[in-house]
Kinemage of the C-alpha trace (Angstrom):
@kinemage 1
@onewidth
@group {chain A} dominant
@subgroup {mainchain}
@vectorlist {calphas} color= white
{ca unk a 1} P -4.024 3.803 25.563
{ca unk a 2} L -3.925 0.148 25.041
{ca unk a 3} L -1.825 -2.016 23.083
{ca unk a 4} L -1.108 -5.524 22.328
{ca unk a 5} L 2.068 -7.553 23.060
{ca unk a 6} L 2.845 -9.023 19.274
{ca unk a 7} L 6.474 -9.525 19.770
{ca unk a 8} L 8.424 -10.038 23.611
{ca unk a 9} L 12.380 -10.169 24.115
{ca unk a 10} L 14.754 -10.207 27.037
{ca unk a 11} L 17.740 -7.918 27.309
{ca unk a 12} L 18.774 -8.939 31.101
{ca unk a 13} L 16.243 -7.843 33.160
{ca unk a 14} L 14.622 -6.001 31.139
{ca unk a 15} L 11.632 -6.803 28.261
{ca unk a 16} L 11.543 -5.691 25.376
{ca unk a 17} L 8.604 -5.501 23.645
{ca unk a 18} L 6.802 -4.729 19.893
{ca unk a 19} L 3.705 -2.714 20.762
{ca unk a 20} L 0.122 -2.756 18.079
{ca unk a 21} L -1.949 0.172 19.650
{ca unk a 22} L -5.207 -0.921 19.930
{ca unk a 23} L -8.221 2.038 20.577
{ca unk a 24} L -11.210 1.625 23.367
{ca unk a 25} L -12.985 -1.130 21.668
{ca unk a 26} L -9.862 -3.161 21.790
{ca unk a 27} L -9.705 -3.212 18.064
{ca unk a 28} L -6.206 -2.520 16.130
{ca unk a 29} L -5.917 0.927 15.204
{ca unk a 30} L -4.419 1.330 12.221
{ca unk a 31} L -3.255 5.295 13.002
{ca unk a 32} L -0.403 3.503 14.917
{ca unk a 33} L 2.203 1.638 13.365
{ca unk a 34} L 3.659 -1.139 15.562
{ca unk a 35} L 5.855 0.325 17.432
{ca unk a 36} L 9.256 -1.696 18.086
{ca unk a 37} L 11.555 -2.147 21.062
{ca unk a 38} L 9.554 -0.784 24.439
{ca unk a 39} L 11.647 -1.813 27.048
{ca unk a 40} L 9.821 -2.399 30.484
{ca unk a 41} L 10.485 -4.148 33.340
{ca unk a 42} L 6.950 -5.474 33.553
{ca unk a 43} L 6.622 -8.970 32.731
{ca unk a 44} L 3.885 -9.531 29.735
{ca unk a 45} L 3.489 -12.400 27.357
{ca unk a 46} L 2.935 -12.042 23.617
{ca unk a 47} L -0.697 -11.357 22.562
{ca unk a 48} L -1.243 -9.539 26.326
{ca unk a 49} L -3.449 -6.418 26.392
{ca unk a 50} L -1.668 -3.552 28.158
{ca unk a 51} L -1.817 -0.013 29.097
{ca unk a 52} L 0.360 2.544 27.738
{ca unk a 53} L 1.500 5.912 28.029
{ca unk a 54} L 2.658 8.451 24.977
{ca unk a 55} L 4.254 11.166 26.944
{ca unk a 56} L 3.333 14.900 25.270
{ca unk a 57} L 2.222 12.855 21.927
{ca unk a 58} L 5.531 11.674 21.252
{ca unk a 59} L 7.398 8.514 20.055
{ca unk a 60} L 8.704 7.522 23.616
{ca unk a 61} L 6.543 4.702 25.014
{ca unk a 62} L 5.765 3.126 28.162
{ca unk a 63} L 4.010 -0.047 29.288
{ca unk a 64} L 1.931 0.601 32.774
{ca unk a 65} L 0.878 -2.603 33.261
{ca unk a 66} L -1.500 -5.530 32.166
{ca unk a 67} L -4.985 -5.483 31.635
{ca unk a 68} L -7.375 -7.543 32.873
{ca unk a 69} L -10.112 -7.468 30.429
């Protein structure tokens, strides 16, 4: 899936992030609430486009990388 960046942190070395899932047009999907405090140790900027993974449909989240759209 892909999501945007609205909200970035730092705890250490980590990011923490505030995920808006976005659907294949790249359009907000309003299914998702935002979903608060990802933590990733990929480096994104607010209003980035990423890819993320839902594992078995459930509420843990995790940012794969950036896209380059």
């Amino acid at each position: 899936m892909y999501a945007k960046i609205v909200q970035v942190k730092t705890d250490n070395e980590k990011y923490v992030y505030t995920l808006k899932i976005l659907d294949k047009t790249l359009n907000v999907d309003n299914d998702f609430p935002e979903i608060p405090n990802v933590k990733s140790s990929i480096r994104a900027q607010k209003e980035d486009i990423v890819a993320v993974l839902l594992l078995y449909g459930g509420s843990d989240v995790f940012v794969l990388g950036r896209c380059e759209r």
